[in-house]
C-alpha positions in Angstrom: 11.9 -149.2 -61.4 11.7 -146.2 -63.0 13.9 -143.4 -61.4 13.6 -139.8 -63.2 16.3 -137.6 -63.1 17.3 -133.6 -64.9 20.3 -133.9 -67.0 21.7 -131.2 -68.8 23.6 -131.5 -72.1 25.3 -128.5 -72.5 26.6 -129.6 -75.9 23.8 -132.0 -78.0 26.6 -133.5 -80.6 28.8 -134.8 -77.2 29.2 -138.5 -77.1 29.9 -138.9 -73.7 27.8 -137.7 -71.0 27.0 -137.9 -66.8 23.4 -139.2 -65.3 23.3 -138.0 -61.8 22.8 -140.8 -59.8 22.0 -143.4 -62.5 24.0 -146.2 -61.3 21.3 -148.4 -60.5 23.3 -150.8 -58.1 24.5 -148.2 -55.2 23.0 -144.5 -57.1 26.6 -143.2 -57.7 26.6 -140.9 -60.9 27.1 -143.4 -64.3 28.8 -141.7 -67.2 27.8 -143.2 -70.6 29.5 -142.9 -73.8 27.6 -143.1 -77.0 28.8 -144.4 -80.4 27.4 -146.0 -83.8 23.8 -146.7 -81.9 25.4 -147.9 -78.9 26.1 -147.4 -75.5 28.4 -148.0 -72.8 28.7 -147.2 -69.3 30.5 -147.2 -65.9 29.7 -146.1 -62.4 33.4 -144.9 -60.9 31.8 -145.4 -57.5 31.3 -149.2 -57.4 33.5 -149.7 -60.6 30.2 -151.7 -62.3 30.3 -151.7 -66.2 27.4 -152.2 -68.6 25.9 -152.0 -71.8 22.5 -150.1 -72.0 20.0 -149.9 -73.8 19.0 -145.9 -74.6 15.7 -144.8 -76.3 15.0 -141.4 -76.5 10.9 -140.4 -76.5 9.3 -137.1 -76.1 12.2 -134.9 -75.0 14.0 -137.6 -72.2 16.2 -140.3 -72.5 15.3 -143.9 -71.1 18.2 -145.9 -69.9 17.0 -149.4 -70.0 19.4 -152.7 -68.3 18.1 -155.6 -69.5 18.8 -158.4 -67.9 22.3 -160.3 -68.3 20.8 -163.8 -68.4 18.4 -166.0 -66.7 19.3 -167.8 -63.0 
């Protein structure tokens, strides 16, 4: 599923920023927070946490969830 969104940074050094409508379990906005090459997130709508993976590639950022484990 790729979902593209606009997100504004207003300051490029901030570590923590806002995806408008990211969460990918019910589209609430998910706020990341960046640190020593990794990320972190939460969605304050339906309270899910997770650890993405971020790649950044011509000019946008890719929020990747891989998958937890195997059912």
């Amino acid at each position: 599923m790729k979902v593209e969104r606009e997100v504004t940074v207003v300051d490029p050094e901030a570590r923590d920023i806002s995806l408008p409508g990211g969460c990918i379990l019910c589209g609430g906005d998910l706020d990341v927070r960046l640190s020593a090459g990794s990320a972190a997130s939460v969605c304050m709508r339906c309270h899910w946490i997770s650890r993405p993976h971020m790649k950044r590639e011509d000019g946008t950022v890719h929020v990747i969830h891989p998958a937890g484990g195997i059912a």
